[in-house]
Wavefront OBJ file of the C-alpha trace (Angstrom):
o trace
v 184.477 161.773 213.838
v 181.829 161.819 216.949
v 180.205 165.272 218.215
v 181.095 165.122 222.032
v 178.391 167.302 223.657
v 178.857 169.528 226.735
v 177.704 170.594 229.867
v 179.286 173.523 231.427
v 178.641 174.259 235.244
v 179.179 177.687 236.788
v 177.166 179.257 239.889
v 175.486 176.107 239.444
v 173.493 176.313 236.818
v 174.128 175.141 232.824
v 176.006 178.452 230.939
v 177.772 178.617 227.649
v 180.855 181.355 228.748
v 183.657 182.901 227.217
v 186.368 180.792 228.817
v 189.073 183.102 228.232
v 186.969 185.736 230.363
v 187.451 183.272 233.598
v 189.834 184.021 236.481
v 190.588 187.682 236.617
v 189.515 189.936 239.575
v 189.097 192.979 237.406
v 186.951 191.772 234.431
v 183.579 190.102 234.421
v 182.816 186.871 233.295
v 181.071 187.383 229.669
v 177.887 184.802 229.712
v 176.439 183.849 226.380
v 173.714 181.862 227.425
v 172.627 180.911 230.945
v 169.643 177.953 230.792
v 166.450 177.672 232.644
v 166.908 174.043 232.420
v 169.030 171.880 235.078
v 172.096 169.909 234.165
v 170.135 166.619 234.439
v 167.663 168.062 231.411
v 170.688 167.975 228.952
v 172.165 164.618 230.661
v 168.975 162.984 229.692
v 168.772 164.809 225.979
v 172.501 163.182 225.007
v 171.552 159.966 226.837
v 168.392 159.587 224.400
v 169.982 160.829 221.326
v 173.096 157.807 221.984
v 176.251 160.272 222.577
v 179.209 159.355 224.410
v 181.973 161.115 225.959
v 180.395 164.363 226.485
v 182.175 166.065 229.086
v 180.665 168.298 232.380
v 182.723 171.141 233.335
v 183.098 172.823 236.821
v 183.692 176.128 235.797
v 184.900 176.992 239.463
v 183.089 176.157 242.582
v 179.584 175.675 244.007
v 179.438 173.523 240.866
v 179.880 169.733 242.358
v 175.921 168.948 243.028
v 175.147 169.681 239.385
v 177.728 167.943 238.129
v 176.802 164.895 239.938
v 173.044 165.280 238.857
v 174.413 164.799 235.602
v 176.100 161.942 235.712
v 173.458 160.050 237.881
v 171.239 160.783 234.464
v 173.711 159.320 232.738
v 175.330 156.869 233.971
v 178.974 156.541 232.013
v 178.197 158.595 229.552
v 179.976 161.412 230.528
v 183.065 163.038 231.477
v 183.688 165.357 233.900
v 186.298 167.785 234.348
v 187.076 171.289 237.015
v 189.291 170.961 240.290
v 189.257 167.495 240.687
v 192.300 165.901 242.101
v 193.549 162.481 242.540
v 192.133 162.707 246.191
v 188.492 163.356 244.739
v 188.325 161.621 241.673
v 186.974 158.055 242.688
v 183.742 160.089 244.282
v 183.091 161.403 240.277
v 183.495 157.870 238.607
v 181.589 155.841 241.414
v 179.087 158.794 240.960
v 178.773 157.822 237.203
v 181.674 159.317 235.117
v 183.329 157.063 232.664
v 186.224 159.243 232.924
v 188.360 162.835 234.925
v 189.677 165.372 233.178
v 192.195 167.474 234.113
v 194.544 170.187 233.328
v 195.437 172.563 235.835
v 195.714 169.961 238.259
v 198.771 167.986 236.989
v 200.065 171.540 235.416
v 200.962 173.701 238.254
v 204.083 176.577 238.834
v 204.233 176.849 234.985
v 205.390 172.573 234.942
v 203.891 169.218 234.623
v 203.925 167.455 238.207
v 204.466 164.006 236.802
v 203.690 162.823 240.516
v 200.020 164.140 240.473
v 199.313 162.404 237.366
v 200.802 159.253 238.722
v 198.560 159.354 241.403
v 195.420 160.192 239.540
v 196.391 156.934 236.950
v 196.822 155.225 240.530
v 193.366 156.490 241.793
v 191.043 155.581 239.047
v 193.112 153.884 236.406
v 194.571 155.072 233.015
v 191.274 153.801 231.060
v 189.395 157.056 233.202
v 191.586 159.670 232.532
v 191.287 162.386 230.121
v 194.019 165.279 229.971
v 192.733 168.272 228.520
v 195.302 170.532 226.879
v 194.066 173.828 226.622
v 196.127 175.656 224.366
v 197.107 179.336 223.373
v 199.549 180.397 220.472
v 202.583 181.621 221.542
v 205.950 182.698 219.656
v 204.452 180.308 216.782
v 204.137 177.642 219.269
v 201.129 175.872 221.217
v 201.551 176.036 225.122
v 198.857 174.491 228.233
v 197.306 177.263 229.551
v 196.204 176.680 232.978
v 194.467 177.907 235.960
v 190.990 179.267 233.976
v 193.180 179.584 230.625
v 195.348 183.086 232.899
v 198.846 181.134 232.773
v 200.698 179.902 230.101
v 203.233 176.858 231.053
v 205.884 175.806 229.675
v 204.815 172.402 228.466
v 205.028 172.942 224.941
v 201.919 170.742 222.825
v 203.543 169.389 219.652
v 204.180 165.581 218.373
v 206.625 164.671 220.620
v 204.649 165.545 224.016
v 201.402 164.052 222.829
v 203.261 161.028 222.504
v 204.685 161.089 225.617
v 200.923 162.461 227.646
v 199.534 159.718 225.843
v 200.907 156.865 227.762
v 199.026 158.292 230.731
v 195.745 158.799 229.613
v 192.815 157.084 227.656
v 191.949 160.608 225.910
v 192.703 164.038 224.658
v 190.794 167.370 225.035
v 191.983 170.132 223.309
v 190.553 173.376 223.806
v 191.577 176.239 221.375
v 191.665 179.079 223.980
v 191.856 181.792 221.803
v 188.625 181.149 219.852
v 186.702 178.901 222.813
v 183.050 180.489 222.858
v 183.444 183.122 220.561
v 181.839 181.724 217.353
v 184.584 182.997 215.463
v 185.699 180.016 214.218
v 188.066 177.398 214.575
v 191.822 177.604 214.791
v 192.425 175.565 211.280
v 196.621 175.071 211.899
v 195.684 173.379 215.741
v 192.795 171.219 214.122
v 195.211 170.017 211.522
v 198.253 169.772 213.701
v 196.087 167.674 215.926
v 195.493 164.923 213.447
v 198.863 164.558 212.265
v 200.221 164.580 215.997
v 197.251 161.962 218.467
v 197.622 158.615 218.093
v 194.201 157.779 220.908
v 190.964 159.402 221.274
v 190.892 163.683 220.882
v 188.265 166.078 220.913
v 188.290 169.551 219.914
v 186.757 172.547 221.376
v 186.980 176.203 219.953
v 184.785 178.304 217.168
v 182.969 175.439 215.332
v 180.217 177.687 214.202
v 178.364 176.218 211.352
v 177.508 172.752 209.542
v 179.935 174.507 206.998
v 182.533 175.113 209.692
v 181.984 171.296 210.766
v 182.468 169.964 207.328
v 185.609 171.680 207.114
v 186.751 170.434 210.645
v 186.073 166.927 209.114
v 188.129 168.107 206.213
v 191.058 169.473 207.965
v 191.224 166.393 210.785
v 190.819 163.974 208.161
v 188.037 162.752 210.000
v 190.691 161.723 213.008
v 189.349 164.093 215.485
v 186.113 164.388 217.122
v 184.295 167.587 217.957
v 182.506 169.258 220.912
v 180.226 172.395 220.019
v 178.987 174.679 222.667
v 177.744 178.490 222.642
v 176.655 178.226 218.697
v 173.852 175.592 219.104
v 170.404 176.665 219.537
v 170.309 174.432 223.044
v 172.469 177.196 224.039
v 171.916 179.744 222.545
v 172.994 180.235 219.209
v 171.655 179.524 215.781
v 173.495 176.159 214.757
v 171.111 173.528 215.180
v 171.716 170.629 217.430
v 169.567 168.029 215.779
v 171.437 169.117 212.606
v 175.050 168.300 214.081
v 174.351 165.142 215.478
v 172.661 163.914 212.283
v 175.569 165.122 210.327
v 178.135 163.624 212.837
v 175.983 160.068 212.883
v 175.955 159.493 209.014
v 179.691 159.818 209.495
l 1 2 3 4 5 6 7 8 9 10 11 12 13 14 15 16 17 18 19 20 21 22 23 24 25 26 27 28 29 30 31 32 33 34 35 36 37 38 39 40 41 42 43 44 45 46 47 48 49 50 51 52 53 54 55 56 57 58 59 60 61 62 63 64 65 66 67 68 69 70 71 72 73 74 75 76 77 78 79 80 81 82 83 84 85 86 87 88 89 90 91 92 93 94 95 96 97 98 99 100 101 102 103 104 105 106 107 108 109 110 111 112 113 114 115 116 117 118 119 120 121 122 123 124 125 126 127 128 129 130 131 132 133 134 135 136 137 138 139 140 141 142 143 144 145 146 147 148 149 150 151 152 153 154 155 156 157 158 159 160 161 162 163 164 165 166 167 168 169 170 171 172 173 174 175 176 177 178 179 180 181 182 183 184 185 186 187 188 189 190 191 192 193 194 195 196 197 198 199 200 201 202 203 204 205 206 207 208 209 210 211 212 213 214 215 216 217 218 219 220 221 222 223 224 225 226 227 228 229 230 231 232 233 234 235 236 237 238 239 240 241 242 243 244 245 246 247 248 249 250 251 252
């Protein structure tokens, strides 16, 4: 189990947001923490304190100058994810990104467009792709959510298509939509189902809280999974300490 650290981009500057809150005309955006410090500031932080695959995330656009900023601080170290394409994606790993991440991209019209996804393997390589499956419950089932987490698709995530996403990317991202920047804690059936179903890399994303809520996510995964932690650390916000998780997650 690693702690994957984040960066998330919107207006340009470094915010902790309630994902789910993204992509609607008639609702605001609900910000839990907007920082006074640039996105090279926390580049440099998980740089020093040794932690890989972090990932930066465009949280729409005027976001691409920050994003770079971060991964010219450190240099592979991090992932970066938010409207990239196949067309753009070379300009984000020659900039510094070890790998892309995308989701709405490849998942468009409610399908998975195995043709985009080709081409992004074709543009970078499989060994710099990340797929993030953002996922909401649904009739007891786990869906991709897509375009700012307002669509559901039909691309159902159980064992049998994380096997089959697998063969086209070097990681997993899984956020857990429903809890993602809420500090209400984590969605205990995904974590599990998670461990039982990924066979590469996976992080998790959604309501860790707590260094009791992240012993329990080591419980649950079996220590299979790794973990990214956003609006609850004091770096952003909240009142879980950051020097605390990575300690925890480096003795393990």
């Amino acid at each position: 189990m690693e702690f994957r650290p984040c960066i998330d981009l919107h207006d340009g500057k470094v915010k902790q947001i309630v994902g789910s809150t993204l992509g609607y005309s008639n609702q605001s955006v609900v910000e839990n923490f907007i920082s006074e410090q640039d996105s090279a500031y926390y580049a440099k932080m998980f740089k020093e304190d040794g932690l890989t695959g972090g990932h930066v995330i465009m949280l729409g656009s005027g976001n691409e100058e920050a994003a770079i900023l971060a991964l010219q601080s450190y240099p592979s170290g991090l992932q970066v994810g938010g409207g990239i394409r196949a067309d753009s994606a070379k300009k984000y790993i020659d900039a510094g990104a070890s790998h892309i991440i995308v989701t709405s991209y490849i998942f468009h019209d409610g399908l998975l467009d195995l043709e985009r996804l080709e081409k992004l393997v074709d543009a970078v390589g499989k060994e710099h792709v990340v797929i993030d499956l953002s996922c909401r419950k649904r009739d007891g089932k786990w869906f991709v959510v897509t375009d700012k987490w307002t669509k559901f698709s039909n691309f159902e995530v159980n064992e049998e298509s994380i096997s089959y996403i697998e063969q086209f990317c070097d990681e997993l991202l899984i956020h857990a939509v429903d809890v993602e920047g809420k500090r209400s804690g984590m969605q205990e059936e995904l974590v599990r189902d998670l461990a039982k179903w990924t066979s590469i890399p996976t992080t998790y994303a959604g309501g860790v809280r707590s260094l009791e809520d992240l012993k329990k996510f080591e419980q649950l995964s079996e220590g299979k999974l790794h973990v990214t932690i956003g609006s609850a650390l004091d770096i952003f916000g909240g009142d879980l300490s950051y020097r605390d998780v990575v300690e925890y997650c480096r003795k393990k």
